[in-house]
C-alpha positions in Angstrom: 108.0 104.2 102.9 107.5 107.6 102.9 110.2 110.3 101.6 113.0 111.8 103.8 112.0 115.1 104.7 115.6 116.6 104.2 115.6 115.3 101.2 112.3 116.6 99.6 113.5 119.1 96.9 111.1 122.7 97.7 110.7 123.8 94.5 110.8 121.8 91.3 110.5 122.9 87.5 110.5 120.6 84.6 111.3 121.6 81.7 109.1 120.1 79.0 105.6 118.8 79.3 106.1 115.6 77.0 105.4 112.3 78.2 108.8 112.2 80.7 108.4 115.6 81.9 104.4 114.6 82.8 105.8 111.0 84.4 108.2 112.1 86.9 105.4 115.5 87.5 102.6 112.4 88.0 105.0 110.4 90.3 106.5 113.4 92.3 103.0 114.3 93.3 101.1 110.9 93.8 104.0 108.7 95.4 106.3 112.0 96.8 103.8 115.0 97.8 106.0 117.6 95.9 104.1 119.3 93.2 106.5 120.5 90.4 105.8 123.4 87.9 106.0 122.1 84.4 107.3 124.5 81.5 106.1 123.7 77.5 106.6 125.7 75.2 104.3 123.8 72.8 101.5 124.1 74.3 99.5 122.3 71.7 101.9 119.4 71.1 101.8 120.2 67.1 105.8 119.4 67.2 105.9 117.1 70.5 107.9 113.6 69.8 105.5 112.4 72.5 102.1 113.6 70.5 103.8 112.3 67.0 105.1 109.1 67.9 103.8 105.4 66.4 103.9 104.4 70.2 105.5 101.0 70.1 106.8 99.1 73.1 109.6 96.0 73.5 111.4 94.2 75.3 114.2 93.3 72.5 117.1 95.9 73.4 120.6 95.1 73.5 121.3 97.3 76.7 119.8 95.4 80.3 118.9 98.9 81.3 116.5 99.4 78.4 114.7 95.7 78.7 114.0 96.3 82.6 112.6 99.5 81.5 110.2 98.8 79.1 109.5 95.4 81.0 108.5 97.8 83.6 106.7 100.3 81.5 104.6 97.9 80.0 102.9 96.7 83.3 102.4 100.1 84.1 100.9 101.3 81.0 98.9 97.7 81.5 97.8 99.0 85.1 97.1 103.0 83.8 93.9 104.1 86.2 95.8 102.2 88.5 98.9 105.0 89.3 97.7 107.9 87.3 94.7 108.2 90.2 90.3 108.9 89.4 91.4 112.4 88.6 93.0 111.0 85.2 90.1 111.6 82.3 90.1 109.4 79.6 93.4 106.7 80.6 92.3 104.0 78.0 95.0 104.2 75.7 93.9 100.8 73.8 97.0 99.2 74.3 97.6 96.1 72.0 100.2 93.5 73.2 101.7 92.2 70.1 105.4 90.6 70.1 108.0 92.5 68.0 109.7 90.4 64.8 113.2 90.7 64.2 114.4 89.2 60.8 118.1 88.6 60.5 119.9 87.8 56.7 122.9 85.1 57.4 125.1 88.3 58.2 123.3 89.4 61.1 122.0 86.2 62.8 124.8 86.2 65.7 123.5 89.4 66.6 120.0 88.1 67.0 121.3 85.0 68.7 123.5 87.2 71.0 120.8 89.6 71.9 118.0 86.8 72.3 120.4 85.5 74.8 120.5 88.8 76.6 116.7 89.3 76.9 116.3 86.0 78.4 118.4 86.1 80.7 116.5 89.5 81.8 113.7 88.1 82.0 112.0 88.8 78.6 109.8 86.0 76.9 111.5 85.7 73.2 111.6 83.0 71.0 114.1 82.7 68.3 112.7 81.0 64.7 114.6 79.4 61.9 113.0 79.9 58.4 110.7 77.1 58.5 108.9 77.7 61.6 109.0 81.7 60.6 106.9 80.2 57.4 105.0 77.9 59.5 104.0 81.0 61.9 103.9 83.8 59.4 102.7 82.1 55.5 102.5 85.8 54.4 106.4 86.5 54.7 109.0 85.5 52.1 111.6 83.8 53.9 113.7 82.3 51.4 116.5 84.9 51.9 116.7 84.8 56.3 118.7 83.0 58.9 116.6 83.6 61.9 113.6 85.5 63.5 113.4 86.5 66.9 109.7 87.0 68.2 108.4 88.4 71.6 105.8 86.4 73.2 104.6 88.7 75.8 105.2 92.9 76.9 105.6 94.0 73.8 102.8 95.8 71.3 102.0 99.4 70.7 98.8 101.9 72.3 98.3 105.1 71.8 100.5 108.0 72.1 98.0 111.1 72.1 95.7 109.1 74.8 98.7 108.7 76.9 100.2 111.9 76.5 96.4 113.5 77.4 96.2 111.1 80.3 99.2 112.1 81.8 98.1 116.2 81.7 95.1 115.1 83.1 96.2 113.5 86.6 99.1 116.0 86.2 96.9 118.5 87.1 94.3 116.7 89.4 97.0 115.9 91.3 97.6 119.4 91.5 100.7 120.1 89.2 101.3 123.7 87.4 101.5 124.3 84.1 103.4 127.3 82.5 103.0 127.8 78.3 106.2 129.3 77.7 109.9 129.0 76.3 112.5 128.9 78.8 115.5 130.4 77.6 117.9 130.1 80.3 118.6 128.1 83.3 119.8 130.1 86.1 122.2 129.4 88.1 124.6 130.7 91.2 127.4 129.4 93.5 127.6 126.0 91.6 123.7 125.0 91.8 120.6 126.3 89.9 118.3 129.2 90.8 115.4 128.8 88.4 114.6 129.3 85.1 114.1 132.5 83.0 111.4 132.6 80.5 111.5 134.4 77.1 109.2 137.3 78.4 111.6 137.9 81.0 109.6 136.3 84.0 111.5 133.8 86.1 110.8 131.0 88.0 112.9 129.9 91.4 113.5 126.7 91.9 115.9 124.4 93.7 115.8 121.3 91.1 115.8 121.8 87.4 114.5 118.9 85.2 115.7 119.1 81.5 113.0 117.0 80.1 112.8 119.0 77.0 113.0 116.3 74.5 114.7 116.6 70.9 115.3 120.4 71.7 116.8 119.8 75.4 120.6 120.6 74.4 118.9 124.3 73.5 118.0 124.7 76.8 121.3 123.7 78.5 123.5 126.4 76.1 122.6 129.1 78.2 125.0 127.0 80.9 127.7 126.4 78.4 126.5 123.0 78.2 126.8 120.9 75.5 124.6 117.3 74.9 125.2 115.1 71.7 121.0 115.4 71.2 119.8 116.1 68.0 116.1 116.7 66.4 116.3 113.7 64.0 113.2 113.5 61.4 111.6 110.2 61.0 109.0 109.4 58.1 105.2 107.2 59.3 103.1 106.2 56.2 100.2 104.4 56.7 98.5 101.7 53.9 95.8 99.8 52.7 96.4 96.5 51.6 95.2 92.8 51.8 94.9 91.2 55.3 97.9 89.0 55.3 99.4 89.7 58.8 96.3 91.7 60.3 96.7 89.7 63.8 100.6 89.9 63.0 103.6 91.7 64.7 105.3 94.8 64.5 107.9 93.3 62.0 111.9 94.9 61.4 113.2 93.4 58.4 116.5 93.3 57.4 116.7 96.5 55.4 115.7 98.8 57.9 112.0 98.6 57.1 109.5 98.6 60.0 105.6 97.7 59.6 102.8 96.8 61.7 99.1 96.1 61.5 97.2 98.9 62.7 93.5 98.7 64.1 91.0 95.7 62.6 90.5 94.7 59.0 87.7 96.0 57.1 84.0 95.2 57.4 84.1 92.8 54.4 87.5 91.6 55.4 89.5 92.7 52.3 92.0 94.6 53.5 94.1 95.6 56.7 95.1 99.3 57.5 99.2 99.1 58.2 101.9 101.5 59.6 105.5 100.9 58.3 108.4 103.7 58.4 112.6 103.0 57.9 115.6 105.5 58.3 115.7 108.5 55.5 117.8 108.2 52.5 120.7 110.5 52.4 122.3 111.7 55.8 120.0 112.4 59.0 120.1 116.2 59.2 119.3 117.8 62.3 115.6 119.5 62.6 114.2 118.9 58.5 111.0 120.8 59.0 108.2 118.2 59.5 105.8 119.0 56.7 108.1 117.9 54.3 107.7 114.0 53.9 109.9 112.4 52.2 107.2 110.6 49.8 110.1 109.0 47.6 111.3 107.3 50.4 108.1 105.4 50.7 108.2 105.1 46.9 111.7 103.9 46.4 112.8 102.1 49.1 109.7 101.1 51.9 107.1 100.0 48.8 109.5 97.8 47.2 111.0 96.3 50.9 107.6 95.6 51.8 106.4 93.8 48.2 109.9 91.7 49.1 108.9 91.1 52.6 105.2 90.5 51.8 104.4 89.9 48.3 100.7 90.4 49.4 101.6 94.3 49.6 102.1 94.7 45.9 99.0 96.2 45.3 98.6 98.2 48.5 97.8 101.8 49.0 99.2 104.8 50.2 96.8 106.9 52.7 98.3 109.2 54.6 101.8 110.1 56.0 103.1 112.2 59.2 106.2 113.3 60.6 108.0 113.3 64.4 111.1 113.8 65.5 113.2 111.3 67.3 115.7 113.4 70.4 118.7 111.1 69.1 121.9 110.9 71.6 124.0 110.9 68.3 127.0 109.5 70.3 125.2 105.9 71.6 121.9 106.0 70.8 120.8 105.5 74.5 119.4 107.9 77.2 121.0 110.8 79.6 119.2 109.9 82.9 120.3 111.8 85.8 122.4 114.4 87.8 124.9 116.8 85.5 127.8 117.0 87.4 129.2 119.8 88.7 125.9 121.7 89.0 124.4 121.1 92.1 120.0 120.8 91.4 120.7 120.2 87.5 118.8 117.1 86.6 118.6 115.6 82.6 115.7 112.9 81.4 116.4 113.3 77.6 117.4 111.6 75.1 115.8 108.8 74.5 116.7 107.9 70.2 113.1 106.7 69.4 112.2 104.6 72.9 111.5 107.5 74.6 107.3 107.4 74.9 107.4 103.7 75.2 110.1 104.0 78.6 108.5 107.0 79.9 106.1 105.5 82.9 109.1 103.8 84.9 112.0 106.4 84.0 109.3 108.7 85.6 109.2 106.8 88.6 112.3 105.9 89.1 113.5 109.7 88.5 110.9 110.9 90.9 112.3 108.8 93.5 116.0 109.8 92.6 115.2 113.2 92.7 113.3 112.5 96.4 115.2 109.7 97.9 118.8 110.4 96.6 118.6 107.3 95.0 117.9 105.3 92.0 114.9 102.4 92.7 116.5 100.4 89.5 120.7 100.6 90.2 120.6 99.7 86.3 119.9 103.0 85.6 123.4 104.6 87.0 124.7 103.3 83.3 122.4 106.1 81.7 124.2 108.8 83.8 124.6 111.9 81.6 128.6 112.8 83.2 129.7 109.7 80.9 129.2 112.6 77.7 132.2 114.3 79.7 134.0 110.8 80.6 133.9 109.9 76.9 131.9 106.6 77.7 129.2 105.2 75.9 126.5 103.0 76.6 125.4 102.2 73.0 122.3 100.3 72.6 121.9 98.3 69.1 118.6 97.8 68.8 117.4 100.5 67.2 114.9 101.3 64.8 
């Protein structure tokens, strides 16, 4: 089916050159012939979310909207030369499917139940584990002190952000997308629909649609409108170990005190130890924008170490490596995306955010944005719940599952 010619926006900017603002660029080009001009300020991605991320992917959500997505975005990140076209350089972005492992104390096994029940029904492949079979399956984890475990069994894992990210640029511009480096500082706008955007230097680009896609820092772009977005820069702590090989072919686990680890890459040559990521939610209260060099090392000291010699006794004796920091764009109001039209403002399009499943979402949001932005119309009706007027409405869409 090929787009409505009345409906083809002219010009299109995007605002943000992470990995939503290169999806919908990809998909407007490839699958619409309109060839958008992408705007980055960070040029080098040395603060991008997308370029930073641990690039996980799952199924278990608590919101329908956010399962069909990443259901969706895994076959497509599965199927990568596929879409992104033979101009993409480099699309292997070694993606590992590996189910995700909730762990639930007695206090929050209804949840798990409740949400298992949820993903089924949507289509996801989970399977729910008492603490027997959780011993049976996984001999490594102390289990004495759960109720239930809830496992994926298929599209879910993890790949790599930076190789997805790069391969994204790439058919970006074989496809024949622009690229600007620069900040835009205002969104222009006149008679009740937007102009363009104005760039620090003072240059300005006309356009008819205006894509906010600018990640943790998108509510900074929308002030120049008087616009206001509950997104905030959010820090969020990734340390990676050394330890014994106890869950090497293991899951991406989320144990009940907040700690996340996973198994990254093969075990050593003599098969002694296992490489692992692991990260959890920073003591003290989430501030907005905590520069990024500053890791939080006694949070790995006081409370991740000790969580993960509980969870896995094994990891006594691991050791520390290395440590990096990104920024999640958290909707501090329901932890859940703004997808969409702004009302009011005729051209004014959001794809922001995300709270920490941004990168993972990114291939069908950009699809399904591209056609909305085409077609006048959303290809998943699902997504209609992420519609960023319900900040104004007072409605939220809050998604529990997150990590």
């Amino acid at each position: 089916m090929k787009p409505h010619p009345n409906r083809l926006p002219s010009r299109v900017v995007i605002v943000g050159a992470g990995v939503m603002g290169l999806s919908t660029a990809v998909f407007l080009a490839r699958e619409h012939g309109v060839l958008a001009t992408v705007v980055e300020r960070d040029g080098r991605y040395t603060r991008a979310s997308s370029a930073l991320s641990a690039s996980s992917i799952r199924v278990q959500f608590s919101q329908p909207v956010n399962i069909r997505l990443s259901r969706e975005s895994f076959r497509l990140l599965a199927a990568l030369p596929d879409w992104l076209g033979p101009g993409a350089a480099g699309s292997a972005i070694d993606l590992v499917e590996r189910g995700y492992l909730y762990l639930a104390t007695g206090g929050g096994e209804a949840v798990l139940q409740s949400n298992a029940a949820l993903q089924a029904t949507e289509g996801a492949s989970v399977q729910l584990l008492d603490p027997a079979a959780l011993t049976q399956r996984f001999p490594a984890l102390r289990t004495d002190d759960l109720a239930l475990g809830s496992l994926g069994l298929s599209g879910e894992g993890w790949f790599d952000a930076w190789g997805l990210l790069q391969a994204l640029r790439s058919a970006a511009r074989a496809a024949g997308v622009v690229f600007v480096d620069a900040e835009v500082t205002q969104v222009l706008e006149k008679g009740g629909r937007v102009t363009g955007v104005r760039l620090r230097d003072g240059a300005e680009h006309s356009a008819d649609t205006v894509v906010v896609a600018a990640g943790a820092w998108s509510a900074g772009v929308l002030e120049s409108l008087g616009i206001a977005i509950p997104i905030r820069p959010r820090k969020r702590d990734v340390f990676v170990f050394d330890a014994a090989p106890a869950l090497a072919g293991g899951p991406l686990v989320i144990d009940p005190s907040g700690l996340w680890f996973r198994p990254e890459g093969s075990p050593s040559a003599d098969g002694r130890s296992q490489r692992y990521l692991c990260g959890g939610p920073p003591r003290g209260e989430d501030l907005d924008e905590p520069p990024l060099e500053a890791i939080d090392h006694g949070l790995f000291e006081e409370v991740l170490w000790p969580a993960l010699a509980h969870r896995v006794p094994a990891f006594e004796a691991l050791r520390l490596r290395n440590a990096w920091a990104g920024y999640y764009e958290m909707n501090t109001e329901d932890h859940n995306a703004l997808v969409g039209p702004w009302p009011g403002l005729e051209g004014l399009f959001l794809c922001c955010g995300f709270s920490g499943h941004g990168i993972q979402q990114s291939p069908a949001v950009g699809r399904h944005l591209a056609n909305r932005l085409t077609r006048g119309e959303w290809l998943e009706p699902a997504l209609a719940v992420l519609d960023p007027g319900r900040t104004l409405r007072g409605e939220r869409v809050l998604e529990r599952n997150v990590i």
